[in-house]
N, C-alpha and C positions, 0 to 999 in steps of 0.2 A: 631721414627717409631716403631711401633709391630715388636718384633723379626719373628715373624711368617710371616709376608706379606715382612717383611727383605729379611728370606732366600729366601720365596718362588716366590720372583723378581728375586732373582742372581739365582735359578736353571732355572727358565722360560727362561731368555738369553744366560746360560750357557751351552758350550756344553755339550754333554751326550757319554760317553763310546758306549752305544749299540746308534749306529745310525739312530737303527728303532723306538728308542722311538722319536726322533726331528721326524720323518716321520708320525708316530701314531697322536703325538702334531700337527702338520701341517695339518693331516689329518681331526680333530675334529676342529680345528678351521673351515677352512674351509667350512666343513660341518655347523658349527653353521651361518656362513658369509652367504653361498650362503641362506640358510632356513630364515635365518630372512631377508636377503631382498627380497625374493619370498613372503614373508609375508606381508613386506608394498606395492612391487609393485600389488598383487592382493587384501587386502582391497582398496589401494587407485583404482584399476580398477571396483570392484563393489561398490566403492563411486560413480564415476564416473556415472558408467551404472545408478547407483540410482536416482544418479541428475538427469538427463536426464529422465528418463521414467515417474519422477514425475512431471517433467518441462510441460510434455509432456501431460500427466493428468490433471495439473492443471489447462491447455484450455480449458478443459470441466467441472474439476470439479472445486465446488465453495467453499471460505471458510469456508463456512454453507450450511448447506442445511435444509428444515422445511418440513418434510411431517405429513400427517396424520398418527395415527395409526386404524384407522377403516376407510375401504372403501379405495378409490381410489383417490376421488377429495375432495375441498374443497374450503369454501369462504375467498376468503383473504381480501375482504371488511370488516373490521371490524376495529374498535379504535386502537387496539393495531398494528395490522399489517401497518397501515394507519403512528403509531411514528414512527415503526420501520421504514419505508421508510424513514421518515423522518432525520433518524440518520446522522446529519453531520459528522460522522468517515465513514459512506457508501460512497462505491466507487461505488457501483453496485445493483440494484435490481430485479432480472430479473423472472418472471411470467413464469412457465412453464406448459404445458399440455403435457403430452406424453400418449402414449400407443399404440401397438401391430398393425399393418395393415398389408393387403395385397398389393406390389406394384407392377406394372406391365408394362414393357417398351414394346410395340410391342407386341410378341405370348407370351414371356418369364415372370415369373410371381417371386417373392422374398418375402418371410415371413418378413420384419424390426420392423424398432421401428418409429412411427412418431415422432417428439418431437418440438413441437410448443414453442417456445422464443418469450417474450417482445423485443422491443429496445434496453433495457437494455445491452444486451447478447453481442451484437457486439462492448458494449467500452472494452472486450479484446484486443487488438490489439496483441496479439501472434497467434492468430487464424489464420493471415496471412500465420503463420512457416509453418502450418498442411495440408495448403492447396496442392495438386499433381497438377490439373488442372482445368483451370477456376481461378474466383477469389470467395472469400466467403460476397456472395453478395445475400440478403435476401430481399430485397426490389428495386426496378429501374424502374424508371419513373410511378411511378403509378401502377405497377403491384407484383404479389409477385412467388419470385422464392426459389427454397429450392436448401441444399446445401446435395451431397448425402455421406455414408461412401464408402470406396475403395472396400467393400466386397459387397458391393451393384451394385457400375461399373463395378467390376470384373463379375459379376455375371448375368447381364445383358444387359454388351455392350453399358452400356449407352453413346451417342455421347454427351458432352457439349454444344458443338455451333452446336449441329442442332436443332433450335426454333423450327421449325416443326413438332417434337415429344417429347411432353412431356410426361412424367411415370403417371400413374394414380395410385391411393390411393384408396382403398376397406376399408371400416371399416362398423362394424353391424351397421345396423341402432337401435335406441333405441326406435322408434318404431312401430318397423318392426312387421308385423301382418304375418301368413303362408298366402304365397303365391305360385303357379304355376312354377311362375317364381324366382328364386333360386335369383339373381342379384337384384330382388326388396328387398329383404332384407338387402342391405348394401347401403351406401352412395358412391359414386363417384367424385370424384374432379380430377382434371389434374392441372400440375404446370412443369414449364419449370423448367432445374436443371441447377442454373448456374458454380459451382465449385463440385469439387470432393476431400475431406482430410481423411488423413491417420494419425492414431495413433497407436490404438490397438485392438485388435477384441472385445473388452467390445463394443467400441466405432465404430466401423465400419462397423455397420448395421444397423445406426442410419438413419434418413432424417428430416435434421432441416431446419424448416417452420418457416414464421411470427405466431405470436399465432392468431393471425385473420384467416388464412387459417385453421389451425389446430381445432380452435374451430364452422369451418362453415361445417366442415368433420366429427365429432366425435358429430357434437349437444351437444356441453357446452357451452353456452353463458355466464355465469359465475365465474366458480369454475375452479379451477387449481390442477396439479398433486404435483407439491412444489414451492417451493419460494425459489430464489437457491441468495445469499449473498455473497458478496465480498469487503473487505472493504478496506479506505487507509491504504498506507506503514506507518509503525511503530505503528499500534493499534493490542492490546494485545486481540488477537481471542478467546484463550482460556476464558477469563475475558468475554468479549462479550458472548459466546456460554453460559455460569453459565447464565448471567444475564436472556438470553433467554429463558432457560429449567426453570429457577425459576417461570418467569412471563408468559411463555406459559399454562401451567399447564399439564396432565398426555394423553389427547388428539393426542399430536405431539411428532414427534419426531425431537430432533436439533442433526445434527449430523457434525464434521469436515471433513476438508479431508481423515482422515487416516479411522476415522471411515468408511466412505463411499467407502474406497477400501482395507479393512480388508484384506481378501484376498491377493492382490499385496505387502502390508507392509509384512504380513508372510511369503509370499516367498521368496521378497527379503531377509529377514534375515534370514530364513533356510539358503538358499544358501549360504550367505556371512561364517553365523559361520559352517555350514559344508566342505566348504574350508578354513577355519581357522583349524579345528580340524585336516582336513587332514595334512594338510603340521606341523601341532604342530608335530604329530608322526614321522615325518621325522626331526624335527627337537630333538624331545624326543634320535632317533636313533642315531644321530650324538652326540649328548651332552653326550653321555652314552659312547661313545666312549673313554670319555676321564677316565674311570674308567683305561681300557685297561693300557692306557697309563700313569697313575698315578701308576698304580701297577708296571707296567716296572721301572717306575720311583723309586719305592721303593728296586727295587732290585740295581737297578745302583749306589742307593748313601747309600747301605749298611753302610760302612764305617762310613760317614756322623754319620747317622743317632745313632750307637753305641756310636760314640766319644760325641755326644751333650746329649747323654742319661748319660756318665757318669761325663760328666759337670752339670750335676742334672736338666739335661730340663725333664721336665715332659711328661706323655701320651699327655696330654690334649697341649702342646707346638708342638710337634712331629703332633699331628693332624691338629694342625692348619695352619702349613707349605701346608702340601700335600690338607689342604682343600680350601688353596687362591690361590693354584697353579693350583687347578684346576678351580675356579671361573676366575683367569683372562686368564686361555685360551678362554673361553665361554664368558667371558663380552666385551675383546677385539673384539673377532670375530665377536659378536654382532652388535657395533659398527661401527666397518667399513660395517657391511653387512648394517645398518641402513644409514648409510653414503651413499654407497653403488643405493639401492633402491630407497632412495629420489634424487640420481641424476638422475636414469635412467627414474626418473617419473618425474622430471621437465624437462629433452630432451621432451619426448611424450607428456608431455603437453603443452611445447611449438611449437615442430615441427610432432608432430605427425606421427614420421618414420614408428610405426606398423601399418597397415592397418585392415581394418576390413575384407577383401576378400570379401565384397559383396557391391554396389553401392547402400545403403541408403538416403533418403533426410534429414534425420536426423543429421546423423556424418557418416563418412568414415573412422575415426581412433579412436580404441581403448581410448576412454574419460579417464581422471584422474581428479581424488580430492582427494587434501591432507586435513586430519582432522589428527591435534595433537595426540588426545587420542589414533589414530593407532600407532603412535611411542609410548607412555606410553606402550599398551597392548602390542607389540612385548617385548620389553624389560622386563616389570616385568614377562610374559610369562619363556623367556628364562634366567633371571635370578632366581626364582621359580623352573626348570626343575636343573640347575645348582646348587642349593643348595643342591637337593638331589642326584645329580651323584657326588657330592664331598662331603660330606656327608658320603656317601660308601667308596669312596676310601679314606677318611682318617680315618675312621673306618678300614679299612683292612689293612693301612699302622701301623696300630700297632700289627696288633693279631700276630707276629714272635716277636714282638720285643726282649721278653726273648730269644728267638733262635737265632737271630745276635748278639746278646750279648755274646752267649758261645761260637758261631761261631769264633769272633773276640778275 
């Protein structure tokens, strides 16, 4: 074994003359323990939240999407659009028309989004999760009903089961000539709402329609707003989406999920590494601690330290002691704190003790997901931090050493 990780094992167990330095050592550990498992329990809790919000997402959003880049609609009757349907890895292909209306329950009046779906749209079956009230029921008996966002019912009182008043739909006419009368220039449709879902305000001042309703409101008999794509489990989306952009040509755009909610991926990850950064300096704080207590430590084993110096131990010997003495107070405490955090986060993922304080249809307790690479980044974090607080202090444990020398 390294004479240097030798000694600097039997001083780690050993007691110490001044009593405050085993308190200082206790102290730093410690501090390393509780930081680094604050560290896995809230990466694994904005894993957690991530799963979820993107879970969440992924009901609305599709693993493609195909718009135009000029104009608004476009024809998807064409050769190419016709294989792509055809693609045996396709799970889903769903036609969509959207755009901007006025909705209007009774006196009360709501700026939304219409957004007219194929068939397609409902082999999600998670779309059931999203659902608050009502069920998400787009077609029955022959008639067609839309399903609304929660900021839309909030907004307007809309009553689910009462058939008797359906929401009306205002969109321009396209064309619409001046007229007198303000009303003659838009189109009107009425449609019963049979379910009400919640996700997220992107998404909850939507009203999704059969696209038959939607394209007898906005006069498109044609042309569509995107072509939204979902394929089976285990095909390589990425490899799909290339193959698309190549043979689409410079006209559309193909974009993935993350693309299509740019935004939502950056915040997640702001947030998650700016509560990483945070609790690093608290953990920075604690690690540094252990300079403190290395230097104590160099006073206490004076002695020591002269006697091995004229047994012809070197600087660079002398340093290495006080510098693994103070890596395994920080690598220990790491350690256990990693120990630690993954216990307290398989309790809450399995029993879910912490509560959310608020009654979600979502989740009611604080989600967890453990990903590996979180235990990698704590650890070479706080052994990285530890390199350079012992570093110091066995730098500093030599600069007397000519002066205990004469001392002794």
């Amino acid at each position: 074994m390294n004479t240097s990780v030798y000694i600097a094992k039997r001083y780690l167990f050993s007691g110490k003359k001044m009593h405050a330095i085993n308190i200082i050592s206790g102290i730093s550990m410690l501090g390393v323990l509780v930081g680094s498992a604050a560290l896995i329990i809230i990466l694994s809790v904005f894993n957690g939240f991530e799963k979820v919000i993107l879970s969440l997402y992924s009901n609305f959003t599709p693993e493609i999407k195909i718009e135009t880049r000029l104009g608004k609609t476009f024809d998807p009757n064409t050769p190419y659009f016709t294989s792509l349907h055809n693609d045996p890895q396709l799970f889903s292909f769903t036609q969509v028309l959207q755009e901007k209306a006025l909705i209007k329950y009774g006196d009360k009046p709501f700026l939304g989004t219409v957004k007219g779906v194929s068939d397609d749209f409902l082999k999600n079956k998670q779309l059931d999760s999203t659902v608050q009230n009502g069920s998400f029921t787009l077609k029955s008996g022959g008639r067609n009903f839309a399903v609304i966002g929660s900021s839309i019912q909030g907004s307007l009182g809309i009553n689910v089961h009462d058939e008797l008043l359906p929401i009306q739909i205002f969109s321009p006419s396209r064309t619409a000539v001046n007229s007198a009368n303000p009303l003659d220039e838009f189109r009107v449709r009425s449609i019963n709402v049979s379910g009400v879902f919640g996700i997220q305000q992107d998404f909850d001042d939507i009203v999704v329609t059969p696209i038959e309703f939607a394209r007898d409101l906005l006069d498109q008999p044609k042309e569509v707003s995107s072509l939204e794509l979902t394929y089976k489990k285990g095909t390589d989306v990425t490899s799909v989406q290339n193959k698309i952009i190549d043979a689409i040509g410079k006209n559309f755009t193909v974009k993935n999920r993350k693309q299509q909610n740019t935004e939502l991926y950056k915040t997640l990850n702001y947030e998650r590494w700016s509560i990483f950064m945070i609790l690093t300096f608290v953990l920075i704080i604690a690690i540094f601690n252990i300079i403190g207590s290395l230097t104590m430590l160099v006073i206490d084993k004076r002695a020591d330290i002269a006697i091995l110096s004229s047994l012809g131990a070197n600087k660079m010997l002398i340093q290495g002691i006080f510098f693994f003495e103070g890596m395994m107070i920080s690598i220990f405490g790491c350690i256990v704190g990693i120990a630690l955090g993954l216990g307290v986060c398989l309790v809450q993922q399995h029993y879910g003790l912490i509560k959310m304080g608020a009654t979600l249809t979502v989740l009611d307790a604080y989600p967890i997901d453990l990903e590996i690479a979180d235990f990698g980044l704590v650890f070479l974090t706080v052994a990285a931090i530890s390199v350079i607080a012992s570093g110091i202090s066995a730098r500093l444990s030599i600069k007397g050493l000519d002066e205990i020398k004469q001392d002794l």
